[in-house]
C-alpha positions in Angstrom: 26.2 124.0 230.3 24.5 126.9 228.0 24.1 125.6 224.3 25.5 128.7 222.1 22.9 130.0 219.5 24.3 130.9 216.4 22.6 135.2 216.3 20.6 135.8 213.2 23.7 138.6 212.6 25.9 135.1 212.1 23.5 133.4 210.4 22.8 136.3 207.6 26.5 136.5 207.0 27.2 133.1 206.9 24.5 132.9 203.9 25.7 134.6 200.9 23.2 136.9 198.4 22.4 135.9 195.1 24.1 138.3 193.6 27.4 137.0 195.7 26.8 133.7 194.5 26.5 134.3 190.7 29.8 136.3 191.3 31.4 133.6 192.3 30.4 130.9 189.8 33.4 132.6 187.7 35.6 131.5 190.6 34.5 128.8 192.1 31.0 126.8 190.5 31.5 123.5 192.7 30.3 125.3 195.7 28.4 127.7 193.9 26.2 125.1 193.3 26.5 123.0 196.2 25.3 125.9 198.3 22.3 126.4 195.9 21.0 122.3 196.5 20.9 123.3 200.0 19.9 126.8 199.9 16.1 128.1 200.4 14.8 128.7 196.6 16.2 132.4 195.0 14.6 133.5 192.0 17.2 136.1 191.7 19.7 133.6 190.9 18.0 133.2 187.6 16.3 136.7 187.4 20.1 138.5 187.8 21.7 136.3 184.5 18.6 137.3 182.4 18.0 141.0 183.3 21.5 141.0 182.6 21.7 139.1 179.3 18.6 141.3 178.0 20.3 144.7 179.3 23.8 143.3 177.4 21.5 142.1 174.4 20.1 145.9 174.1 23.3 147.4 174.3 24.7 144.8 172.0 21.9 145.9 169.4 22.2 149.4 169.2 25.9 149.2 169.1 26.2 147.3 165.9 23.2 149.1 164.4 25.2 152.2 165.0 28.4 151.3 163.0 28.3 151.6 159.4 30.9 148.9 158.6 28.6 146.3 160.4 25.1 147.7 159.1 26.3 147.4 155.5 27.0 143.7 156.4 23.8 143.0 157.5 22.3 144.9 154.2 24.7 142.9 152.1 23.1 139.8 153.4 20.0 140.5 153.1 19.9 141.4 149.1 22.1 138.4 149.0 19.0 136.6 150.1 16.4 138.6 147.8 18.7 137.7 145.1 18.6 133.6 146.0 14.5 134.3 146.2 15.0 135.8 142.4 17.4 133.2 141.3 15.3 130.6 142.4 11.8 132.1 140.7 10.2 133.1 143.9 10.6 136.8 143.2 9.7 138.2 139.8 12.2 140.0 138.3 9.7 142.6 137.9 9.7 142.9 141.5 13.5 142.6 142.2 14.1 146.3 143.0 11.1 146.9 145.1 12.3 143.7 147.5 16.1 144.9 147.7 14.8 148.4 148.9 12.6 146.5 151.6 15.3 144.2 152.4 17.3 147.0 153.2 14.9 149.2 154.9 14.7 146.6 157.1 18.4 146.6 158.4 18.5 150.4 158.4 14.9 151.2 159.6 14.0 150.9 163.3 12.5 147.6 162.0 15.9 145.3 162.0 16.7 147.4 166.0 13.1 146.4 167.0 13.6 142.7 165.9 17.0 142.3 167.1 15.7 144.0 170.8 12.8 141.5 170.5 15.0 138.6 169.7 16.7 139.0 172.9 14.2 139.9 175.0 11.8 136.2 173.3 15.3 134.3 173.3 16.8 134.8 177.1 13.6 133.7 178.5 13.0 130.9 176.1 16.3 129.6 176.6 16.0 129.9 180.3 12.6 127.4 180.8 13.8 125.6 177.7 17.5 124.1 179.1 15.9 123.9 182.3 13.4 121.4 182.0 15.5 119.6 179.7 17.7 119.6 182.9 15.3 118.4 184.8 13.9 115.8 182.4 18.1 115.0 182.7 17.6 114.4 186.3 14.6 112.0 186.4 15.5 109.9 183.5 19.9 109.8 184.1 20.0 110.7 187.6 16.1 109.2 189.1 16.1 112.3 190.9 13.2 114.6 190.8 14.4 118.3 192.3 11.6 121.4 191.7 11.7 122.6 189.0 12.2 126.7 190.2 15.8 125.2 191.8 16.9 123.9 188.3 16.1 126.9 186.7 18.5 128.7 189.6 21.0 126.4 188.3 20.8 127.1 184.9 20.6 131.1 185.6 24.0 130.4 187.3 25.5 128.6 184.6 23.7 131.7 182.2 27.0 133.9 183.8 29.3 132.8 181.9 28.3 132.5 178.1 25.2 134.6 178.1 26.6 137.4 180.4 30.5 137.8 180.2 30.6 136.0 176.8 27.8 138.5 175.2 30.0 141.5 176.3 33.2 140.0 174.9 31.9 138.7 171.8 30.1 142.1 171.1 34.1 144.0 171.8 35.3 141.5 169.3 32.6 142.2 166.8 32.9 146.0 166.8 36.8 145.2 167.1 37.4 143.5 164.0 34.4 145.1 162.4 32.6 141.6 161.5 29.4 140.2 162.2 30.5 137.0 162.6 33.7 137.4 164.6 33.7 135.3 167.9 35.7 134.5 170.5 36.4 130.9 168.8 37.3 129.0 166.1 35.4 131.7 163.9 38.1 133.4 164.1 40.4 131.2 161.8 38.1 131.3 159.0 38.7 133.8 156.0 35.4 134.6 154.1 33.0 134.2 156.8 30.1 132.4 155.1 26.7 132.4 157.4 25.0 130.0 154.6 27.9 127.6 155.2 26.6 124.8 157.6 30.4 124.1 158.8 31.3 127.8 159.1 27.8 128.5 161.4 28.9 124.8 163.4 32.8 126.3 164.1 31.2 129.7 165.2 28.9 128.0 167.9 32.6 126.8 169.5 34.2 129.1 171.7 35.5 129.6 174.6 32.9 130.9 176.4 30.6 127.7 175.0 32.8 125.2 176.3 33.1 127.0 179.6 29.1 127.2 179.8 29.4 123.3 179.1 31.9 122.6 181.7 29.6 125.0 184.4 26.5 123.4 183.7 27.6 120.3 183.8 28.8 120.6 187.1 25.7 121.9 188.7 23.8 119.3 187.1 25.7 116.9 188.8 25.4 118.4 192.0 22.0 119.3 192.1 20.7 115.7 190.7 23.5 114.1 193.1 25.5 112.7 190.3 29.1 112.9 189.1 29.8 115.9 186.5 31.0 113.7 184.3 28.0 112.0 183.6 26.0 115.4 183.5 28.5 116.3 181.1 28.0 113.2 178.4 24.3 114.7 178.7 24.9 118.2 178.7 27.3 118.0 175.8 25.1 115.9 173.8 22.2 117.7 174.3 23.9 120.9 173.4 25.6 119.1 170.1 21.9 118.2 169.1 20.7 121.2 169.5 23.2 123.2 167.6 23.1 121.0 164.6 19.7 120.9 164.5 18.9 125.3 164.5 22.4 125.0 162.2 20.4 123.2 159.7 16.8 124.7 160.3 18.5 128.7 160.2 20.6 127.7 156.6 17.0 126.1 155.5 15.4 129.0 156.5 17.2 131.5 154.9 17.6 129.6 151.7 13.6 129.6 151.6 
């Protein structure tokens, strides 16, 4: 009897692309990610999510530097914080009116686009190696499961779909919607006054919708790439992320009140 040979045509079809794949971690991320663990290494299933968080970022930026309502926000915060620095003796008053002009040159120069293109372009990548080898460190220490390094990072790029990709284009609509920097798809959106010096208004911003569902992905393909169940990635995806966001919470309001 002749064995059947599956032709390279089957084969190549049976195997989606990356692109494919990332598609359908909106639809379905168990098998998304199943399919990765066993999958020849893809670089483009990280390399996708952040060309298109950057491209989104980019947009993002010149959009809101091109609307007035949201420009003068940006300048409003800023001579808030030259008038803290003066308040608190760091400025001379002497000096007042030259660092208000700065501070504002800055938003409506090419300086504040440059910085916010930067930002995104420094941010996507270091967020990228960042949560991945904290995955990974996840998987050896929770899991005592060592898997490369360049297939967690294809799992994270995955996961990147749905709050750095789709929720980036949302939350920039919402923003130029409702004409407010600090509008998100969340439970920013029940506060009146939107205070970005407030520690509890910057903690209720970082919860949305497209957070939680970035959670909930992640978590999963933790689990199945480190062979574990997701809700035991999730106690450590979830805490991890909760750490994180108190901690930059605390060191952005420190920052800016320096």
């Amino acid at each position: 009897m002749e064995q059947e040979q599956a032709s390279p045509q089957a084969t190549t079809a049976k195997e989606s692309s990356a692109f494919s794949k990332l598609i359908n971690v909106y639809a379905s991320p168990s098998e998304v990610f199943e399919s990765i663990k066993t999958a020849p290494r893809k670089n483009a299933l990280w390399a996708i999510p952040i060309t298109l968080t950057i491209i989104i970022g980019i947009f993002s930026t010149f959009l809101i530097f091109s609307d007035p309502v949201l420009v003068s926000q940006l300048t409003d915060q800023a001579e808030k914080g030259v008038q803290e620095a003066i308040n608190q003796g760091r400025i001379p008053p002497d000096q007042a009116d030259r660092a208000r002009e700065q501070a504002a040159g800055w938003v409506t120069g090419p300086f504040g686009k440059v910085m916010g293109i930067g930002g995104v372009v420094v941010f996507s990548f270091a967020g990228l190696f960042v949560v991945s080898l904290a995955m990974r460190l996840v998987g050896k220490t929770a899991f005592k499961a060592t898997v490369p390094y360049g297939k967690v990072m294809e799992v994270v790029g995955a996961s990147f779909m749905t709050n750095y990709v789709l929720g980036s284009i949302v939350t920039t609509l919402i923003i130029l919607a409702m004409g407010s920097m600090y509008a998100t798809p969340g439970l920013a959106l029940l506060i009146s006054g939107f205070d970005p010096m407030n520690k509890v208004h910057l903690l209720l911003s970082s919860v949305n919708i497209f957070s939680i569902w970035y959670l909930v992905v992640l978590s999963i393909g933790v689990g199945k790439t480190f062979g574990g169940s997701t809700a035991k990635a999730a106690v450590w995806v979830v805490g991890l992320w909760v750490v994180w966001t108190l901690l930059t919470t605390f060191v952005l309001t420190f920052l800016r009140m320096a």
